[in-house]
Kinemage of the C-alpha trace (Angstrom):
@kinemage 1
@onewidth
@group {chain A} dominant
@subgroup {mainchain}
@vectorlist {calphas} color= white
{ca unk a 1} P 29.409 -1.943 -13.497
{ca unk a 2} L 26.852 -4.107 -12.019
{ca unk a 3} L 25.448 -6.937 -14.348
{ca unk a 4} L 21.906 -8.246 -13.914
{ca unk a 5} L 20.659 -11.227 -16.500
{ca unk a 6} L 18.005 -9.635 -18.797
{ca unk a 7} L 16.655 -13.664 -19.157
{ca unk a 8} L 16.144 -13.809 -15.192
{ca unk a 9} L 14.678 -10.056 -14.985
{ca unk a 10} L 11.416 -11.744 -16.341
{ca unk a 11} L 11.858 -15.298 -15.229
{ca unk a 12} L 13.118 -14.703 -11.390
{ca unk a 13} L 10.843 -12.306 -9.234
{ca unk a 14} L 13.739 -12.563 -7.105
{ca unk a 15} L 16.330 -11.570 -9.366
{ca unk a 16} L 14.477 -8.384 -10.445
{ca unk a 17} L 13.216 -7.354 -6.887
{ca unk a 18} L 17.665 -7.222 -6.325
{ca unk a 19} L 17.587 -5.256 -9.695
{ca unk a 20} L 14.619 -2.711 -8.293
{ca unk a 21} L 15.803 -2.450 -4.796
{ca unk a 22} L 19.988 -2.024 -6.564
{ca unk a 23} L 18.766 0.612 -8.610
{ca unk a 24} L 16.367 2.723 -6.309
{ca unk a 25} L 18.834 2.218 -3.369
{ca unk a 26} L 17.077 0.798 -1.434
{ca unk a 27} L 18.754 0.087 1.442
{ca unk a 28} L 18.847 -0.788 5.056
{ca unk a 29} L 18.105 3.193 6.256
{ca unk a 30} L 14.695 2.348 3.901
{ca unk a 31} L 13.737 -0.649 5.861
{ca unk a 32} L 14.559 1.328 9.069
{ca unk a 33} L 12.378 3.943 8.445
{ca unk a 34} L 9.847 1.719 7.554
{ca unk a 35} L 9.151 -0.559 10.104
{ca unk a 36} L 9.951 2.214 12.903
{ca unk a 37} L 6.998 4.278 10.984
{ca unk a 38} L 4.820 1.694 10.450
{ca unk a 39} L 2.532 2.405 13.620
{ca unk a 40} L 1.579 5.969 11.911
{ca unk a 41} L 1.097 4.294 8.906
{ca unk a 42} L -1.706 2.112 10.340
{ca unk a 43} L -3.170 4.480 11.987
{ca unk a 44} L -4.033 6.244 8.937
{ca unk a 45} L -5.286 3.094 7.371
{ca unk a 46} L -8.762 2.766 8.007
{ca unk a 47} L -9.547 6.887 6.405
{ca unk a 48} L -7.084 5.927 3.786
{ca unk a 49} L -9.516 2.991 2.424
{ca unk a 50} L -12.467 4.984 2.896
{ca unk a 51} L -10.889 8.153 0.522
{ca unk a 52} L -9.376 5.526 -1.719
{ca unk a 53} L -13.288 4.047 -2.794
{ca unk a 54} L -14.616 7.281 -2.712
{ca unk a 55} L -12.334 8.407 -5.255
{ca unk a 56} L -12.834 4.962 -7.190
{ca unk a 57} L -16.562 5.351 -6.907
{ca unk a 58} L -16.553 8.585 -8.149
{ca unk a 59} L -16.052 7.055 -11.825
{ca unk a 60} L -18.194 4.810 -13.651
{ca unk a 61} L -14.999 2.953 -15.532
{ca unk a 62} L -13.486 1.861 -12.630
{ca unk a 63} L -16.670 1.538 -9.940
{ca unk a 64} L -17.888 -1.114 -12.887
{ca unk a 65} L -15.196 -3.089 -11.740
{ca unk a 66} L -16.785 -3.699 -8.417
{ca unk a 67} L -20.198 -5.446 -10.237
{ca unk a 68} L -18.309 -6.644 -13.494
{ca unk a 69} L -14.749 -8.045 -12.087
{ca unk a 70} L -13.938 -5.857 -15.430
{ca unk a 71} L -12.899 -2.453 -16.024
{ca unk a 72} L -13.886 -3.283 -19.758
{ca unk a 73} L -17.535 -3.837 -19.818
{ca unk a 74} L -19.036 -1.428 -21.271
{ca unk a 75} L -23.108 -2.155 -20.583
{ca unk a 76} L -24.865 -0.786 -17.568
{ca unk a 77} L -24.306 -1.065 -14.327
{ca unk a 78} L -25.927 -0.437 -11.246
{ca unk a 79} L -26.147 3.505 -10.318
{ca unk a 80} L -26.459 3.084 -6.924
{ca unk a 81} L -23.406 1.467 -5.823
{ca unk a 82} L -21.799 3.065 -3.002
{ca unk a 83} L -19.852 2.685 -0.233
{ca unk a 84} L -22.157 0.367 2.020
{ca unk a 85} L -22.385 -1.709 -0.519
{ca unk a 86} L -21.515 -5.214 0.203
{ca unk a 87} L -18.846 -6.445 -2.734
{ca unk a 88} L -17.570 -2.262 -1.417
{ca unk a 89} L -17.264 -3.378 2.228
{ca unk a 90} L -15.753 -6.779 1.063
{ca unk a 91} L -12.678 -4.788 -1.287
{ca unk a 92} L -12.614 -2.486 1.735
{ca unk a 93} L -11.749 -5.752 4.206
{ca unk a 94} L -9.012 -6.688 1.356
{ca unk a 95} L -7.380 -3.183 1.079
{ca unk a 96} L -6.693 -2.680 4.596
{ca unk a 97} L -4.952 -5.767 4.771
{ca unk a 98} L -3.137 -5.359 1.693
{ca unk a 99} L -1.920 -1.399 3.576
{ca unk a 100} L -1.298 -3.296 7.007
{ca unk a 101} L 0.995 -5.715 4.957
{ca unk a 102} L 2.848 -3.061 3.447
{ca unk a 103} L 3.646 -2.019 6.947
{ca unk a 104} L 5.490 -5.354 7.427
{ca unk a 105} L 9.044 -6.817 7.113
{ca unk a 106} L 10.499 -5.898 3.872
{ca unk a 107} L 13.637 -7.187 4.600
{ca unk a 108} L 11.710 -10.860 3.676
{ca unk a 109} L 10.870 -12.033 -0.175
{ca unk a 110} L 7.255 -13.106 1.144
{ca unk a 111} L 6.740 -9.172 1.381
{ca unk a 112} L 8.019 -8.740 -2.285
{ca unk a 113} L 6.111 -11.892 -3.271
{ca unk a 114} L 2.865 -10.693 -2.148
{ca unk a 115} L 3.271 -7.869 -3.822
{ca unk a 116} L 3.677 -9.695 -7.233
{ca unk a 117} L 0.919 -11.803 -6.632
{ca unk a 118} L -1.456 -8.926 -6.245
{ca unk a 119} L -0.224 -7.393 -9.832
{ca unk a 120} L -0.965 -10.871 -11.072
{ca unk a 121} L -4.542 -11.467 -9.838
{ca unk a 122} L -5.605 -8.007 -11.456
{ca unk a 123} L -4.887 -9.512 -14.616
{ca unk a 124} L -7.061 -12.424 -14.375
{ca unk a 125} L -4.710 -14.579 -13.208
{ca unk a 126} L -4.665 -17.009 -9.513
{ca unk a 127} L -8.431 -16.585 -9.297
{ca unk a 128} L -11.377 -19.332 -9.451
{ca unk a 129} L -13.251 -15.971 -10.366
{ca unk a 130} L -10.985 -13.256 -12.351
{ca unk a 131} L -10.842 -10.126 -11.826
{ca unk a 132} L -9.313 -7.658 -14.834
{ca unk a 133} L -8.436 -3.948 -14.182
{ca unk a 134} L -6.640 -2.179 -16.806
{ca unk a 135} L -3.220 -1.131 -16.013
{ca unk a 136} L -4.048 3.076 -16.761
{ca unk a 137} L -6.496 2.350 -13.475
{ca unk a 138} L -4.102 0.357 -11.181
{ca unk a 139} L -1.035 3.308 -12.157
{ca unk a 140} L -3.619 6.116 -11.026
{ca unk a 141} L -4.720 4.461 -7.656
{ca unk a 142} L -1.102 3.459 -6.922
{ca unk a 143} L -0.049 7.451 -7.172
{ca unk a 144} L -3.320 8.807 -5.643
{ca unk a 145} L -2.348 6.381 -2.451
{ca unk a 146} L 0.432 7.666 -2.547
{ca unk a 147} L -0.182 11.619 -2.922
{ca unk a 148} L -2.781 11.274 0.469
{ca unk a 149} L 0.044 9.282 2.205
{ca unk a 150} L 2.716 11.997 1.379
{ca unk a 151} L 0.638 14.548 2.685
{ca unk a 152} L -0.826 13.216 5.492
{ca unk a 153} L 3.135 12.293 7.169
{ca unk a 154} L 4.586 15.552 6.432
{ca unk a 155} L 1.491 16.960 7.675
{ca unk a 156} L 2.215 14.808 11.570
{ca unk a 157} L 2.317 17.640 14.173
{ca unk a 158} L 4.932 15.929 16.315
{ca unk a 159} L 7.460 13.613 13.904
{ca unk a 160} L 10.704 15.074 13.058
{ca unk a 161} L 11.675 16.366 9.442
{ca unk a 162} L 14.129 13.606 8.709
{ca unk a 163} L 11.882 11.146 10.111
{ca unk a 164} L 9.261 12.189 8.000
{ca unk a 165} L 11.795 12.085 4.820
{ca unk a 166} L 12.642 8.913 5.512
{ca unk a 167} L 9.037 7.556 5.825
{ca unk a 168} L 7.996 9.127 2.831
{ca unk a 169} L 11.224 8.485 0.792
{ca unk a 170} L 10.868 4.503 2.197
{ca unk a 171} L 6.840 4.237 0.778
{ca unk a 172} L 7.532 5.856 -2.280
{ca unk a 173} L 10.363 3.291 -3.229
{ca unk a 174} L 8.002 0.497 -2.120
{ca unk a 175} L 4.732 1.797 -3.886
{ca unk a 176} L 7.097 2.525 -7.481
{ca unk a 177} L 8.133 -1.146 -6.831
{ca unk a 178} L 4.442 -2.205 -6.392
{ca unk a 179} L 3.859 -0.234 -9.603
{ca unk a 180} L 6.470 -2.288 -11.716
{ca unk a 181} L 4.808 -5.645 -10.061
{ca unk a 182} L 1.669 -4.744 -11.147
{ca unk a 183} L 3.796 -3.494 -14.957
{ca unk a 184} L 5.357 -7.365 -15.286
{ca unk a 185} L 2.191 -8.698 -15.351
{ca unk a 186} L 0.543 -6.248 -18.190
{ca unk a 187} L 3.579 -5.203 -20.145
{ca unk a 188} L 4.863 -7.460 -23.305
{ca unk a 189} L 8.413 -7.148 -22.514
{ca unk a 190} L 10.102 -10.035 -22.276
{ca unk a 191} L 7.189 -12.162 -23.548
{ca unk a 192} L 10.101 -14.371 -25.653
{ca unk a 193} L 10.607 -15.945 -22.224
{ca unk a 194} L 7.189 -16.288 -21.356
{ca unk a 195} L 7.173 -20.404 -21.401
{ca unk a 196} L 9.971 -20.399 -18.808
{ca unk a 197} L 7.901 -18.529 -16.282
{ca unk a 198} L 6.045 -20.177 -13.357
{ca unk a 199} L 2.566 -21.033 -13.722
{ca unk a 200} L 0.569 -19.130 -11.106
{ca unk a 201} L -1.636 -21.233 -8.502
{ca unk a 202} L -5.270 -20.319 -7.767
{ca unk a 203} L -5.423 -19.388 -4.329
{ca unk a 204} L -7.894 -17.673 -2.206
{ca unk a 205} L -7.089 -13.570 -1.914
{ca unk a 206} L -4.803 -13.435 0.693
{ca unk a 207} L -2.935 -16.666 0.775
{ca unk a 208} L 0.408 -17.061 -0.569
{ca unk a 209} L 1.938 -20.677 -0.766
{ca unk a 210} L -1.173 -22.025 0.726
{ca unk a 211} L -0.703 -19.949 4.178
{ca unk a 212} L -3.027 -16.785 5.040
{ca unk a 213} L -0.417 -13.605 5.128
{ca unk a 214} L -3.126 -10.968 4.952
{ca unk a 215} L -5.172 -9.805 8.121
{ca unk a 216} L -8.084 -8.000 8.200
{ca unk a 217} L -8.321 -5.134 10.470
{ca unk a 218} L -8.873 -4.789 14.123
{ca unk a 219} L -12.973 -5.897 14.605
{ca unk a 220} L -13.665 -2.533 16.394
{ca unk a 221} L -12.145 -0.623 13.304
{ca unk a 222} L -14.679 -3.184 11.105
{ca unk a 223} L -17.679 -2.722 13.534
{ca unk a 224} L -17.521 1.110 14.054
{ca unk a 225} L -17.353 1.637 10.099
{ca unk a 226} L -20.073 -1.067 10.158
{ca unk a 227} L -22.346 0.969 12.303
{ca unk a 228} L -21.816 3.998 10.805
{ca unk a 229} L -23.117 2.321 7.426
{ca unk a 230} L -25.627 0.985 9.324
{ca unk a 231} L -26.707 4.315 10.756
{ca unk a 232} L -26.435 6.115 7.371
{ca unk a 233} L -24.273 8.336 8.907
{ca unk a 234} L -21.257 9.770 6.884
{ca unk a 235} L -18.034 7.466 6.265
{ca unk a 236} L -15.556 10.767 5.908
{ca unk a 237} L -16.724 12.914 9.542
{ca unk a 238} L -13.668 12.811 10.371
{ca unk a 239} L -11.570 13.349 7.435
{ca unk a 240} L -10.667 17.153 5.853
{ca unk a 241} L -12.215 15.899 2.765
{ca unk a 242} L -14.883 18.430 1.628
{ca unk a 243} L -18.152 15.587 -0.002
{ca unk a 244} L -21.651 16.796 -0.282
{ca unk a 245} L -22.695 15.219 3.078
{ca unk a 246} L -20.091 16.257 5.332
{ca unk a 247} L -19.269 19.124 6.817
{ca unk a 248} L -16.231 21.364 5.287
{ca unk a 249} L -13.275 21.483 7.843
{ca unk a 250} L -11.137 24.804 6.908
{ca unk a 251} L -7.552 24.935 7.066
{ca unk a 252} L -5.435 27.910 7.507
{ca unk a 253} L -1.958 28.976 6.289
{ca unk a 254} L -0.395 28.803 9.261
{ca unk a 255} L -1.350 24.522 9.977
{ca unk a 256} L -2.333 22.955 6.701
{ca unk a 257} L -4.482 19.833 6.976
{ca unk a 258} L -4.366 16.685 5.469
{ca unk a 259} L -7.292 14.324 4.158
{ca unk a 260} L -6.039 12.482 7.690
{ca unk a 261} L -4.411 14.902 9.774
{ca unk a 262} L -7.769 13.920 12.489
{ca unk a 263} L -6.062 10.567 12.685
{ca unk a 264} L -2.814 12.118 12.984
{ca unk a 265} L -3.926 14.087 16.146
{ca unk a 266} L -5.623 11.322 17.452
{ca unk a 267} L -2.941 9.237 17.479
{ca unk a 268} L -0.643 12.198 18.912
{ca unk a 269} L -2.297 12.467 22.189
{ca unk a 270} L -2.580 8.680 23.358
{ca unk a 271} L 1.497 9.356 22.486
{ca unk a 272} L 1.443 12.151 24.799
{ca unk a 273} L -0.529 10.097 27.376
{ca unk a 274} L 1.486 7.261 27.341
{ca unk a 275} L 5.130 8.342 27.044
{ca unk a 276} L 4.585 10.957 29.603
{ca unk a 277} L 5.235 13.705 26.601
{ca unk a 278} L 8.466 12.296 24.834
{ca unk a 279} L 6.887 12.815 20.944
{ca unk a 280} L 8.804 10.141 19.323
{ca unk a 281} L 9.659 7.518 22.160
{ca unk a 282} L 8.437 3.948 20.865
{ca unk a 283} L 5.765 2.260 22.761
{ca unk a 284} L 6.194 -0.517 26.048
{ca unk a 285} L 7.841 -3.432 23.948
{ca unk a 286} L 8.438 -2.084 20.389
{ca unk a 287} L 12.102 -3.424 19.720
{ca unk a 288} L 13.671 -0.315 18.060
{ca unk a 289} L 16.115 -1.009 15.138
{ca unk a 290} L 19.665 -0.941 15.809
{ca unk a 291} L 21.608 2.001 14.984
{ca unk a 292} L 22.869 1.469 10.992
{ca unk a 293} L 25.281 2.154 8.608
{ca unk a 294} L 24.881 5.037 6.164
{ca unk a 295} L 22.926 3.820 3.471
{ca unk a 296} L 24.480 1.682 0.557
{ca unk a 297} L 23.774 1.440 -3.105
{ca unk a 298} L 22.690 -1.638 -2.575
{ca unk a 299} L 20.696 -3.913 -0.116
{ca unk a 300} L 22.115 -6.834 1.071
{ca unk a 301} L 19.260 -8.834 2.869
{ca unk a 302} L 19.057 -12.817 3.748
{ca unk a 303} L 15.984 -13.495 1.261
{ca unk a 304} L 17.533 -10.881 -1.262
{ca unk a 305} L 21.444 -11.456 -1.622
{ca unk a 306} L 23.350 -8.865 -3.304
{ca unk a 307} L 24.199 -8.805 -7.371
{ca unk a 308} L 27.194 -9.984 -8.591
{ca unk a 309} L 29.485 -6.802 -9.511
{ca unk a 310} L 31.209 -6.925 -13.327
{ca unk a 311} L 33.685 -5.127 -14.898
{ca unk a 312} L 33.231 -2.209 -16.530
């Protein structure tokens, strides 16, 4: 029986990251899968914001948060916020990093420390100006990321099944982990050991430690969704999302498409072009993971050592 210290499950993030990673099994075939997926992942990234603040603007609770850094004001806000409006491009900037980073090294505790930190600055916490989103808001954006993301890699027309398990299987862990960073910081469990916990630093978003670990997305991705604000044109042309202003794309039985399959497809012919029509060959200089073990129950990792096993 593995023992865990209930005292250090809300006093050491690294202590409960072991606990999360021990008992989702997370393991090295997770970390794998990954960072050898990560280039489809960002590829999706930029569509992925843009459905994501749709879908938040769509509601008046949580687009207040955008004017009121609160999802519990209650007076009026501004009707016409939308998405080329300028605190929406700024949150924009912030969640593609935030997705690119998730697409990093998660074998490191700077991965699973970012990830706390972002739970605790939606709390109004590590911010000269706070920001405070209720918990029900954060648990339903979490899940609908994760619903488009599940759908849009088993939709890839050229990954293999068990690639496209392992992806999916490998985000899901991460997001549900995400989830339970964002939990520790609204939950009252373990308040009896709340004066032993770390004071958080102000910081600006993005910074962790006092060095910048968040990077905005590539300028042309920023200036073509730039012009096309500019333009008035519509944000989701090339997305299978049916909105007032853009045209329907159908789907059929027989090839199902996702909210991003377009980027999918994209993204599947400069493959073609480039690895002379091998689907799943890496590009010139990606250093491929080794070939590993089968996975393990639990994760042993530099940053994250392994608990200590008990007896029964």
């Amino acid at each position: 029986m593995m023992h865990f210290d209930r005292r250090e499950l809300y006093t050491d993030l690294e202590t409960r990251v072991r606990y999360l990673h021990s008992f989702l099994d997370f393991s090295s075939r997770d970390i794998e899968a990954l960072i050898s997926g990560a280039k489809y992942i960002k590829a999706l990234i930029p569509a992925l914001v843009n459905i994501v603040y749709k879908k938040l603007l769509q509601y008046d609770i949580t687009a207040r948060a955008f004017e009121t850094r609160s999802t519990s004001y209650e007076g009026p806000v501004d009707m016409n916020l939308n998405e080329s409006s300028p605190q929406i491009l700024h949150r924009k900037m912030f969640l593609r990093a935030y997705l690119t980073k998730l697409c990093s090294d998660p074998s490191k505790m700077e991965y699973w420390e970012y990830l706390d930190k972002v739970g605790m600055m939606h709390v109004g916490q590590g911010r000269a100006h706070p920001l405070h989103v209720e918990y029900v808001h954060i648990g339903v954006t979490l899940s609908f990321i994760q619903d488009v993301l599940t759908e849009a890699i088993l939709s890839h027309p050229r990954l293999k099944m068990d690639r496209k398990i392992g992806l999916v299987k490998a985000l899901s862990k991460v997001i549900w982990i995400q989830n339970d960073l964002f939990a520790k910081w609204y939950v009252r469990d373990g308040d009896e050991f709340s004066e032993e916990r770390l004071v958080p630093e102000i910081e600006p978003e993005g910074y962790l430690h006092g060095k910048k670990i968040l990077r905005s997305g590539s300028d042309s991705e920023s200036e073509i969704e730039d012009a096309d604000m500019a333009t008035g044109s519509c944000p989701f042309k090339n997305l299978a999302t049916p909105v007032a202003s853009c045209p329907r794309v159908k789907s059929t039985p027989k090839s199902p498409l996702s909210p991003l399959s377009p980027q999918f497809k994209r993204m599947s012919l400069n493959e073609e072009l480039s690895t002379n029509g091998a689907p799943d060959a890496e590009p010139k200089g990606h250093l491929s993971p080794s070939p590993i073990p089968p996975a393990s129950p639990t994760i042993s990792l530099s940053a994250i050592p392994r608990p200590v096993a008990g007896s029964a």
